[in-house]
VODREN-533863 format. One record per residue (C-alpha): residue number from 1; residue in one letter; y, x, z. Coordinates in steps of 0.5 Angstrom, whole numbers. Example, Ala and Ser with C-alpha at 12.3 -4.5 7.8 and 13.67 -1.06 7.14 Angstrom:
% VODREN-533863
NODE  sevex  kelum     py     px     pz
NODE      1      A     -9     25     16
NODE      2      S     -2     27     14
% end
This chain:
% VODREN-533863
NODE  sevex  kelum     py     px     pz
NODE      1      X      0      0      0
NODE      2      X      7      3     -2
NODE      3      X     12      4      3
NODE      4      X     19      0      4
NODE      5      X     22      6      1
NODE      6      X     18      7     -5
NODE      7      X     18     -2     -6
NODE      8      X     26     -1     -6
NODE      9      X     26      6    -10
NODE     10      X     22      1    -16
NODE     11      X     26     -6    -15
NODE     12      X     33      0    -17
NODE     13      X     29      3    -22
NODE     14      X     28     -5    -25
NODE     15      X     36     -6    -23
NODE     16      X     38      0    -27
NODE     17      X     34     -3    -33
NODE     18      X     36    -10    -32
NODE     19      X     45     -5    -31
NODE     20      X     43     -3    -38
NODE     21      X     41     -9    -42
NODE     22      X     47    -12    -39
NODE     23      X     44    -16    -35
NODE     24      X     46    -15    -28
NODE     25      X     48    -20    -23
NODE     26      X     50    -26    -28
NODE     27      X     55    -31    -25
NODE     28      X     55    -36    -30
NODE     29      X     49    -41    -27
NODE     30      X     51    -47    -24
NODE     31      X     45    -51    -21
NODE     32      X     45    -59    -21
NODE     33      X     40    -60    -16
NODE     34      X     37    -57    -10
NODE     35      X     30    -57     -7
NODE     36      X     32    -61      1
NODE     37      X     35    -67     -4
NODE     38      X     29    -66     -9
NODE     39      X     24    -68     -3
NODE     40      X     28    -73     -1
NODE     41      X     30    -76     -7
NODE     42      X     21    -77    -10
NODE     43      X     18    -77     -3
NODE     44      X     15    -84     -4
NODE     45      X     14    -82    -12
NODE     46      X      7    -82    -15
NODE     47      X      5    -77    -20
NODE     48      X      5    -82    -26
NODE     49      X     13    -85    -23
NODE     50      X     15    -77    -24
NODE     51      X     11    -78    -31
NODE     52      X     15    -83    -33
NODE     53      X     22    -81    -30
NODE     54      X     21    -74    -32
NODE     55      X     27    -72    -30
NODE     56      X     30    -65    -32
NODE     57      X     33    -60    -26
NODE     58      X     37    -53    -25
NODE     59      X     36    -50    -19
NODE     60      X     38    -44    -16
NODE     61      X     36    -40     -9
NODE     62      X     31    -35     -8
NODE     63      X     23    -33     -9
NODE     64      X     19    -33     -3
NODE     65      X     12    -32     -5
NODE     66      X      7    -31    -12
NODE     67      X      2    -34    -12
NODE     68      X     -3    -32    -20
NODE     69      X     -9    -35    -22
NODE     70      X     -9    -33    -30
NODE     71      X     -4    -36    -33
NODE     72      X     -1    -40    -28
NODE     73      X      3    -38    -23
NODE     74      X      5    -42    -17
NODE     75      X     11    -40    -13
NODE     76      X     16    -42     -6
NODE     77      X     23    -43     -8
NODE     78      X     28    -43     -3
NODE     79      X     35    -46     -2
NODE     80      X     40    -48      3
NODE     81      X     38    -55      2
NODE     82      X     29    -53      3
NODE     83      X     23    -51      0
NODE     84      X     20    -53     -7
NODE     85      X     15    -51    -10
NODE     86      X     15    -47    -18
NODE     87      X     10    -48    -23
NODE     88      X     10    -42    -28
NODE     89      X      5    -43    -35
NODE     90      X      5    -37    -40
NODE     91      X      4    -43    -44
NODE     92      X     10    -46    -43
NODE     93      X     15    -39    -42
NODE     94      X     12    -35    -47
NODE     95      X      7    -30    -46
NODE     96      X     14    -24    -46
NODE     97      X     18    -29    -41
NODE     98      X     11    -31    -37
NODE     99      X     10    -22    -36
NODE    100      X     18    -22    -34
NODE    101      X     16    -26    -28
NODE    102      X     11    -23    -26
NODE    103      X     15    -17    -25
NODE    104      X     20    -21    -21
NODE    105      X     20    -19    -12
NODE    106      X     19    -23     -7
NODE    107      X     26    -24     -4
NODE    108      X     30    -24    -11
NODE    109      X     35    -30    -13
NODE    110      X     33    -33    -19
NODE    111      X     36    -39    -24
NODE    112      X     31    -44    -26
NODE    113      X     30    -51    -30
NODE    114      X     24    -56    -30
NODE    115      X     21    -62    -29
NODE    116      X     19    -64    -23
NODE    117      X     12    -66    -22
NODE    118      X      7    -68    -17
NODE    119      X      0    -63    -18
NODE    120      X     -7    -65    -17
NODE    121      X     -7    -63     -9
NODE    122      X     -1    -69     -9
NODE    123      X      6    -63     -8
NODE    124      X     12    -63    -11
NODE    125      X     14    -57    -17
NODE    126      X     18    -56    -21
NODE    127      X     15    -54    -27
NODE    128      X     19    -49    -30
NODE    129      X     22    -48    -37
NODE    130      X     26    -43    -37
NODE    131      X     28    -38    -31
NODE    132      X     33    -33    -30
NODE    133      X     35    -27    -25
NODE    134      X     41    -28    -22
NODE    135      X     41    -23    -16
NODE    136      X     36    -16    -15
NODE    137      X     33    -17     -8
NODE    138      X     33     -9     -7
NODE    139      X     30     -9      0
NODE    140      X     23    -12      1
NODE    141      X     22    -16      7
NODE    142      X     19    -12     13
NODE    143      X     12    -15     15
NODE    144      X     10    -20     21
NODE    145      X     18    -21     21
NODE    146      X     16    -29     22
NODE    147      X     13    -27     28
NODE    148      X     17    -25     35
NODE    149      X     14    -19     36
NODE    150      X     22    -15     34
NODE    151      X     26    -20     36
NODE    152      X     32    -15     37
NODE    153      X     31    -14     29
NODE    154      X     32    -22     28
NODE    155      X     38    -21     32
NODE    156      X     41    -15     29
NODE    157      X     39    -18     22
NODE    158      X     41    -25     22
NODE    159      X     41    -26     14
NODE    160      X     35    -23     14
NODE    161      X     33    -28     19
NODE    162      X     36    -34     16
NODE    163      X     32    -32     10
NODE    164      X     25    -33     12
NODE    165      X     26    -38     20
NODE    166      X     27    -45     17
NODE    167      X     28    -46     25
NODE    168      X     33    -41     25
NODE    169      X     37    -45     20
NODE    170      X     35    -51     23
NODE    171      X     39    -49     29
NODE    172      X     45    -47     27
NODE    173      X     45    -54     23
NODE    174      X     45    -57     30
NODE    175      X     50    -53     33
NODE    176      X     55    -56     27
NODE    177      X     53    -63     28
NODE    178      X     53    -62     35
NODE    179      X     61    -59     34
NODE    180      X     63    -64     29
NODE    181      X     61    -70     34
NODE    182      X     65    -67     39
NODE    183      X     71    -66     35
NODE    184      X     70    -74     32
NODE    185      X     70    -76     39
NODE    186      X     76    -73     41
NODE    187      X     79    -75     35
NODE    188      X     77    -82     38
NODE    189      X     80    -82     44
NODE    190      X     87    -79     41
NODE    191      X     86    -72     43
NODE    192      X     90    -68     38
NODE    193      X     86    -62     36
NODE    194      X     92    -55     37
NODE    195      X     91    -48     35
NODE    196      X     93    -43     41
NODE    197      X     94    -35     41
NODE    198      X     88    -31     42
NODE    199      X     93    -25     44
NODE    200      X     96    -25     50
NODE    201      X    101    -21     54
NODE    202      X     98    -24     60
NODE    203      X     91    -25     62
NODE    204      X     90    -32     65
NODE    205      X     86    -39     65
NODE    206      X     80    -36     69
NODE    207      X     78    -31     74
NODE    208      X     75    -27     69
NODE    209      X     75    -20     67
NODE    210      X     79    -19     60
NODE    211      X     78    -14     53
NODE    212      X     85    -10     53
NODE    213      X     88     -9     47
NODE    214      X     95     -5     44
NODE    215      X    100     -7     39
NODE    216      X    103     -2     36
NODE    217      X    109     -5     33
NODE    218      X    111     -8     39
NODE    219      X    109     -2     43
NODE    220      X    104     -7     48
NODE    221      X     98     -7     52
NODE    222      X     95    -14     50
NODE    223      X     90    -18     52
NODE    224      X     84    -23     48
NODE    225      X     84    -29     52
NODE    226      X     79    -31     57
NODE    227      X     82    -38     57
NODE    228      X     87    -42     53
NODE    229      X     89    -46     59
NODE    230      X     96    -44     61
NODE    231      X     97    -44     53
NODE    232      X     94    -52     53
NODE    233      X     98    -54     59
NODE    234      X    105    -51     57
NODE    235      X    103    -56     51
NODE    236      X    102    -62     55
NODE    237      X    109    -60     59
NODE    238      X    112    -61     52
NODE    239      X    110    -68     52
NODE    240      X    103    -67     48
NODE    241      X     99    -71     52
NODE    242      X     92    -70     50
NODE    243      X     90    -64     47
NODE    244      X     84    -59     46
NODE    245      X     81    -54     42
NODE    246      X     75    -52     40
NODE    247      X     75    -43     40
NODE    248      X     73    -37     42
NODE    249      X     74    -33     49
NODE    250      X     73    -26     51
NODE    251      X     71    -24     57
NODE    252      X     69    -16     59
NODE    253      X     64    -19     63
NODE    254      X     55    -17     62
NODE    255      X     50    -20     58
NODE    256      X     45    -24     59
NODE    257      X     41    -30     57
NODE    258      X     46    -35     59
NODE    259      X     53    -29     58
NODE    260      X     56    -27     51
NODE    261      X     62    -23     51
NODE    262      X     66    -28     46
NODE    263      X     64    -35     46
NODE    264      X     66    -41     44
NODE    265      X     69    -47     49
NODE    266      X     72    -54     48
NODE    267      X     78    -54     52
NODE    268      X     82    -61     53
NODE    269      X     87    -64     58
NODE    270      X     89    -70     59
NODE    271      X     96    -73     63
NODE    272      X     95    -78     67
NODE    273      X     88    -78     68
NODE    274      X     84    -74     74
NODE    275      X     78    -70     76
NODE    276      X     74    -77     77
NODE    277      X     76    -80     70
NODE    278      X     73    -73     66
NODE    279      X     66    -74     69
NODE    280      X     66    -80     67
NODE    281      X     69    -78     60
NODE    282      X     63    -72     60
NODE    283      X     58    -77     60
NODE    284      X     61    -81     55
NODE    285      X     61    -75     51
NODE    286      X     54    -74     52
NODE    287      X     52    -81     50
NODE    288      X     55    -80     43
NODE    289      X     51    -73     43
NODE    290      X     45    -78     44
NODE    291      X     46    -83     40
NODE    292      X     48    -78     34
NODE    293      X     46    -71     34
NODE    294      X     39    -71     40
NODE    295      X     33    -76     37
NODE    296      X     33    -77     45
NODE    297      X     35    -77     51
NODE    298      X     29    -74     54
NODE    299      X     30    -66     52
NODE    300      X     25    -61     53
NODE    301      X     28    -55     55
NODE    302      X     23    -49     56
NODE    303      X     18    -52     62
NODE    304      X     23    -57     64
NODE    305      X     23    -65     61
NODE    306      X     31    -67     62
NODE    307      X     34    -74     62
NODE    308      X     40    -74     59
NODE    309      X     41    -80     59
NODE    310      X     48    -83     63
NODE    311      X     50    -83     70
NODE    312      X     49    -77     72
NODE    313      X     48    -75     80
NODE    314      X     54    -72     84
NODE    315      X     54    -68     90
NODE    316      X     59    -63     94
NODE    317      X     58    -56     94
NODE    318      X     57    -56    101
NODE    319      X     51    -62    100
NODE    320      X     48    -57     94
NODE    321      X     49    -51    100
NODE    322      X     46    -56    105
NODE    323      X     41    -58    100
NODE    324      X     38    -51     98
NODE    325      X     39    -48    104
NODE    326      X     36    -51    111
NODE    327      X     38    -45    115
NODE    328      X     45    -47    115
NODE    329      X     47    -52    119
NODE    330      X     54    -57    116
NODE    331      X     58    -54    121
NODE    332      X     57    -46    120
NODE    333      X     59    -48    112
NODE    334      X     66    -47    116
NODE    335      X     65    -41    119
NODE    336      X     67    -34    115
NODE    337      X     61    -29    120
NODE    338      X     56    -34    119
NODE    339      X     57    -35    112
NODE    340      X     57    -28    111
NODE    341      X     51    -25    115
NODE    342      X     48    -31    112
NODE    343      X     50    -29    106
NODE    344      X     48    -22    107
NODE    345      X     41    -24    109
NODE    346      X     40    -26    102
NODE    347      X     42    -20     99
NODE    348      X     49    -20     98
NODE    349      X     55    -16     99
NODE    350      X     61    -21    102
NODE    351      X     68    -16    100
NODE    352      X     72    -16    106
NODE    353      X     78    -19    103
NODE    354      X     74    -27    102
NODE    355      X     75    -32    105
NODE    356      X     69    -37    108
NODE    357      X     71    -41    101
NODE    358      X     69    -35     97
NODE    359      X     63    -34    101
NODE    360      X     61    -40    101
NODE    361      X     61    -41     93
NODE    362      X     57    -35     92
NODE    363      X     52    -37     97
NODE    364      X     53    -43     92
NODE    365      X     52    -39     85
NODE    366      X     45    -34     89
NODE    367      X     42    -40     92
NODE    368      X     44    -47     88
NODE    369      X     46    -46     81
NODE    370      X     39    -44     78
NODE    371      X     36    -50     81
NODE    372      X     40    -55     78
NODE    373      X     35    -58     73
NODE    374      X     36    -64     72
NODE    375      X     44    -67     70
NODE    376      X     49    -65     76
NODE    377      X     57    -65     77
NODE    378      X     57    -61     83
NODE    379      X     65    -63     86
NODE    380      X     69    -60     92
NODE    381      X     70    -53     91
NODE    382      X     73    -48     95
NODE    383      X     81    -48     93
NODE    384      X     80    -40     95
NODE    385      X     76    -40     88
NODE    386      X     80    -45     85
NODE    387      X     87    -43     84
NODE    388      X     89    -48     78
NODE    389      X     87    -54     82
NODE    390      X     90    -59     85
NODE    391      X     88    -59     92
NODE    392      X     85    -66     95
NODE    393      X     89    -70     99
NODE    394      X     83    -71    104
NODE    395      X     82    -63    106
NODE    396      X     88    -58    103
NODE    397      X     81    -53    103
NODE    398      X     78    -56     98
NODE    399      X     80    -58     90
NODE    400      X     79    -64     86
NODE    401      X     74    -60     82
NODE    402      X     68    -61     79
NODE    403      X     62    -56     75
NODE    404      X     57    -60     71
NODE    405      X     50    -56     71
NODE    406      X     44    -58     67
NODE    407      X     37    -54     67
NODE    408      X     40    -49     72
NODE    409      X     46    -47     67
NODE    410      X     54    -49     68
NODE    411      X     55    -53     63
NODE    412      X     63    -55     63
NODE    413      X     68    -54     69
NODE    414      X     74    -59     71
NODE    415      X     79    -61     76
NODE    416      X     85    -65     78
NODE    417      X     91    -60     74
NODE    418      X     95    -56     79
NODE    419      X    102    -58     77
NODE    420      X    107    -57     84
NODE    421      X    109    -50     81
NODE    422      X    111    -47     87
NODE    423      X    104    -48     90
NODE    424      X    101    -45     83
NODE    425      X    106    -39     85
NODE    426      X    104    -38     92
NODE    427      X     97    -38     88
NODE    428      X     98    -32     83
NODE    429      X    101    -28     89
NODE    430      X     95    -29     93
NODE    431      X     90    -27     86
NODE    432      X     95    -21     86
NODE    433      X     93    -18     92
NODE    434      X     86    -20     91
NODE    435      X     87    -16     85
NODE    436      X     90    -10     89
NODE    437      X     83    -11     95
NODE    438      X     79     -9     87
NODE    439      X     77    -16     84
NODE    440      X     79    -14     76
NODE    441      X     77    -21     75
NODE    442      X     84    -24     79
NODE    443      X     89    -27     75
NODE    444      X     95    -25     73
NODE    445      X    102    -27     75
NODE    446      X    106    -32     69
NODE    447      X    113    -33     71
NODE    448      X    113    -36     63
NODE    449      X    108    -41     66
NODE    450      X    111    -42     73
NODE    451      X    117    -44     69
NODE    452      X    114    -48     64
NODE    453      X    111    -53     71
NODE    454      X    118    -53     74
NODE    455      X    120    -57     67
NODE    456      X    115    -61     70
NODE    457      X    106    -62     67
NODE    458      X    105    -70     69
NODE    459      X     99    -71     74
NODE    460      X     94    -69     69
NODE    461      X     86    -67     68
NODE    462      X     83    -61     64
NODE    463      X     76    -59     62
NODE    464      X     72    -54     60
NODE    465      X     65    -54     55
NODE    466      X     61    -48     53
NODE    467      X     59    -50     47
NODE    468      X     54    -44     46
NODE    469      X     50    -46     52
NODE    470      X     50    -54     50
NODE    471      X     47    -51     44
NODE    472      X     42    -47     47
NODE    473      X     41    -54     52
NODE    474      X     40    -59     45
NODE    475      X     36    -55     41
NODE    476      X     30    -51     47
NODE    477      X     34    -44     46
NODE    478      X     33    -40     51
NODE    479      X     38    -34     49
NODE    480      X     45    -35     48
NODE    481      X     43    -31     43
NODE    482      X     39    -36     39
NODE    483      X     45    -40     38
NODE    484      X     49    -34     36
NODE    485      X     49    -33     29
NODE    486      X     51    -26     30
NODE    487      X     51    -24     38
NODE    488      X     52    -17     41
NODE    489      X     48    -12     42
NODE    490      X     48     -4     44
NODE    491      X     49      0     39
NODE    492      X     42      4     36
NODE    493      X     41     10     39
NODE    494      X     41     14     33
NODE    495      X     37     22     35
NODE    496      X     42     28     33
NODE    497      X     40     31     26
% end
């Protein structure tokens, strides 16, 4: 068997005869048909009503298999659409054209016309008259690339995957339909659809740690957004009173499953509206992903079976602690040294500057969060890990916040807005010392936005949707790089020559 490097050496040798002839990547074809519409179109046909019909049709995609048997030649055919079968007959092609076929490899992109038929084992083919080649394929295919085994390859070399998974590309379709729904039913509810800057002076909008980058025109250090937030709320100051934006965020944070730096969120607010009003809001939304985009309400994710299927439960993120934790006690949730000894004994380093707040949502994020199957809005977060929400009107220590978590993912995050703009100055300054006590992820003081609050943002709510992992939940993907078309990666470690 030939190597890749010798298979490669010959499909350039047949590019340099085809560069000779003049035949080198034609683009004068343009297909009528394609292979998805043609299934569709002649499932419930009979091999006598194709007879009968007899339609001819032009096609164009890629050639992913050949099969010979004496004169005849059967072949896979794929386009954007699916798969068809060719039926390829010396006697219909000639002799001369029947041996160019031949000559054709896997992986070539090809033009051809025909008649669709049913063959004698019932398959839709295209049987062909006339064919073209329209683009060399010089790479072979690597063996077992179907299979799982190189996983890293299939996610460095998304074209290659796109190529020969069908699930792949099925995936990628439902996160279209998926973003498509949302923005129909945003559109419904009178949200208007806005583009904000991805470059920012000042990083905010969440407690992340941001990518830093230089202008040099403008000789400053910028920053891609963590959030859109502080951007979309100026826009409800400014009298748009629903807004959203479906786009990307940067976050110079770790990989894993769940975690890529650059990933897409839906981000909305609402004038007078509160946190309340947005979980009913994300049950509504996922009634209509439901009814349009899932076949079901019942998904299978991984081992879990989930309902998806509205209302949702709702507990406190004391109630979830309590829950999942049995050695503490309601009381000690108030506490700061119980919680951090607690916190200690499950493998936690409590930083000096945290307050019980802090302590206790990272007891909440260790112990809770990944055993949250089932659809759950988790309510009443600390203020001290919530410094753009409103405070509740019961407890000034805790904010009207929700997170909503499926399959033990965090799913979306809202809240009540802050609007009283100087208490959301005393909030940066308190980010600022947490930034000096070495939390790289604390907000930066915006004195545009502060001002921006005293011209006065109606009572309002905001939220936050990670598109990515609601992909991940509606197609069973158990990698935030499945849903990624291209994810990062580390760099190949190439060895010194």
């Amino acid at each position: 068997m030939s190597s890749d490097s010798d298979q490669t050496r010959i499909r350039k040798e047949k590019l340099t005869a085809l560069r000779q002839q003049g035949l080198a990547y034609p683009n004068n074809f343009r297909p009528d048909s394609h292979a998805g519409q043609l299934q569709e179109n002649y499932r419930e046909y009979s091999a006598e009503e194709l007879q009968d019909e007899a339609r001819s049709v032009s096609l164009a995609g890629r050639l992913m298999s050949r099969r010979k048997m004496g004169k005849v030649t059967f072949s896979d055919f794929n386009d954007a659409s699916g798969r068809i079968q060719l039926f390829v007959r010396q006697n219909t092609v000639s002799e001369e054209k029947y041996g160019h076929f031949q000559s054709l490899d896997i992986g070539d992109i090809i033009a051809v016309t025909g008649k669709v038929f049913r063959t004698r084992t019932g398959e839709l083919s295209v049987a062909v008259d006339h064919f073209r080649l329209l683009t060399k394929a010089l790479q072979p295919f690597p063996e077992k690339f179907h299979g799982l085994a190189d996983q890293e390859l299939r996610y460095r070399q998304r074209y290659l995957d796109l190529i020969v998974n069908d699930d792949v590309k099925q995936t990628f379709r439902m996160r279209s339909a998926i973003v498509r729904c949302i923005r129909s039913f945003m559109d419904e509810h009178g949200f208007l659809e806005v583009e904000t800057p991805m470059m920012h002076s000042i990083p905010g909008g969440a407690i992340a740690r941001p990518f830093i980058t230089h202008h040099n025109a403008l000789a400053l250090d910028m920053y891609l957004r963590v959030a859109p937030e502080l951007f979309l709320k100026r826009l409800v100051v400014g009298g748009f009173e629903r807004v959203y934006e479906i786009n990307r965020n940067f976050r110079n944070e770790g990989v894993s499953t769940q975690h890529n730096p650059e990933f897409t969120m839906l981000e909305f607010y609402q004038a007078y509206a509160d946190f309340n009003d947005f979980m009913s809001f994300t049950e509504s939304m996922f009634e209509r992903l439901i009814d349009q985009v899932s076949e079901s309400s019942s998904i299978q994710f991984g081992n879990y079976e989930i309902d998806l299927q509205p209302p949702f439960r709702r507990l406190t993120l004391k109630e979830a602690v309590l829950a999942h934790n049995p050695e503490l006690t309601e009381s000690e949730l108030d506490q700061p040294d119980r919680l951090r000894t607690y916190f200690s004994s499950i493998g936690g380093e409590p930083l000096a500057h945290w307050g019980a707040g802090k302590v206790l949502f990272e007891i909440f994020e260790r112990t809770v969060e990944d055993k949250l199957v089932e659809p759950t809005f988790i309510t009443h977060y600390p203020t001290e890990v919530s410094p753009l929400s409103r405070l509740s009107d019961d407890d000034p220590s805790i904010a009207d916040r929700f997170e909503f978590f499926v399959a033990g993912m965090e799913i979306a995050n809202g809240f009540s807005e802050l609007n009283d703009p100087e208490d959301q100055a005393e909030r940066f300054k308190n980010q600022i010392e947490q930034r000096q006590s070495g939390d790289v992820e604390a907000m930066h003081y915006d004195a545009d936005y502060i001002r921006a609050l005293e011209y006065g943002l109606p009572p309002s709510a905001g939220e936050g949707i990670g598109i990515d992992r609601l992909v991940m939940l509606l197609t069973n993907s158990a990698s935030i790089r499945d849903v990624i078309l291209f994810p990062y990666l580390k760099p190949i470690a190439r060895s010194s020559e």
